[in-house]
C-alpha positions in Angstrom: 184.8 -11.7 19.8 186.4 -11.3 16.2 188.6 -14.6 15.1 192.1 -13.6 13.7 194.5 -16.2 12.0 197.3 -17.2 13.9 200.2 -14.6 13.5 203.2 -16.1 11.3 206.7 -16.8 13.9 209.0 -14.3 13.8 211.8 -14.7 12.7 215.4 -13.1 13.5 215.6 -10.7 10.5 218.7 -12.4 9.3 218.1 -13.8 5.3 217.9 -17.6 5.0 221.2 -18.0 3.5 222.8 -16.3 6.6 220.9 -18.1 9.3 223.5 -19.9 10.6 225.4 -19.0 13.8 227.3 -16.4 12.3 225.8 -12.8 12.4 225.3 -11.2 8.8 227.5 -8.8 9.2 230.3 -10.5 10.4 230.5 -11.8 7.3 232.4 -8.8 6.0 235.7 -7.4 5.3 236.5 -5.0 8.5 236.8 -1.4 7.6 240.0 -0.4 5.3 241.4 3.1 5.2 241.0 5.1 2.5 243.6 5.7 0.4 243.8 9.3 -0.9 247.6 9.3 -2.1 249.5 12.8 -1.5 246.2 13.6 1.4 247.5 10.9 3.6 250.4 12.2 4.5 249.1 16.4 4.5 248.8 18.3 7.4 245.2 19.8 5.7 243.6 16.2 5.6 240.7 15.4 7.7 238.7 12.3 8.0 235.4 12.2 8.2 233.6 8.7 9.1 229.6 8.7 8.6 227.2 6.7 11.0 227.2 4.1 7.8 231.1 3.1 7.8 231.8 5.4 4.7 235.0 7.2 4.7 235.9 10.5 3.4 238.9 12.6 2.9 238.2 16.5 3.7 240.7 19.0 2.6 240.7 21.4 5.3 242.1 24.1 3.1 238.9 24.2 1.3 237.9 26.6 4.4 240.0 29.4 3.6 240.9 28.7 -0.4 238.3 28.4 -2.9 240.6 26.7 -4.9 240.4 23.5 -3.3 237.8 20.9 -3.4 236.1 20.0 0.0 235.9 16.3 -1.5 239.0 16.2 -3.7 239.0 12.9 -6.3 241.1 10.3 -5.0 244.0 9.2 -5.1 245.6 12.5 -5.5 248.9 12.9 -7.3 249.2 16.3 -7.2 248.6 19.4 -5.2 249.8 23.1 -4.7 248.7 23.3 -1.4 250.3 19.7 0.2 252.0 20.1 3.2 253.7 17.2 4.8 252.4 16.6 8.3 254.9 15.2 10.8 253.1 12.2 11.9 
C-alpha cells in the first residue's frame, strides 16, 4: 500500500478577503445599460448581451449598408441613417 500525505481542505473558491458571508460577486454594481447616444433611441439598434455581462450596441443597418459600422463607437452624436423608433 503506497502512503500519500493528507490532501490539503478545500476550500470554497472564494479569495480570503471575500470569505465572509457575502458571495464575491455580489459585491458588484448590477448591470448598467449602455449608453450609445443617438442609437438608443433608433429604430436600427440592437443589443447584443454576451454569456459574460458585456453589452454591445449593433447597428442593424450594417446588414444591408456597408457604410455603417456593425460596432459603431459610442456615444454617437451623429448619423445619416438614425431613425427614431417609437418606443
Amino acid at each position: 500500500m503506497e502512503c500519500r500525505p493528507e490532501a490539503p481542505p478545500r476550500t470554497s473558491g472564494i479569495r480570503s478577503d471575500f470569505a465572509d458571508s457575502t458571495p464575491y460577486l455580489a459585491k458588484w454594481k448590477p448591470y448598467s445599460p449602455v449608453r450609445a447616444g443617438l442609437c438608443d433611441s433608433c429604430v436600427h439598434q440592437k443589443l447584443i448581451r454576451t454569456g459574460r455581462g458585456s453589452v454591445f450596441s449593433m447597428c442593424l443597418r450594417s446588414k444591408t449598408d456597408e457604410r455603417f459600422p456593425k460596432y459603431p463607437r459610442i456615444p454617437v452624436e451623429r448619423c445619416p441613417g438614425y431613425e427614431r423608433s417609437g418606443k
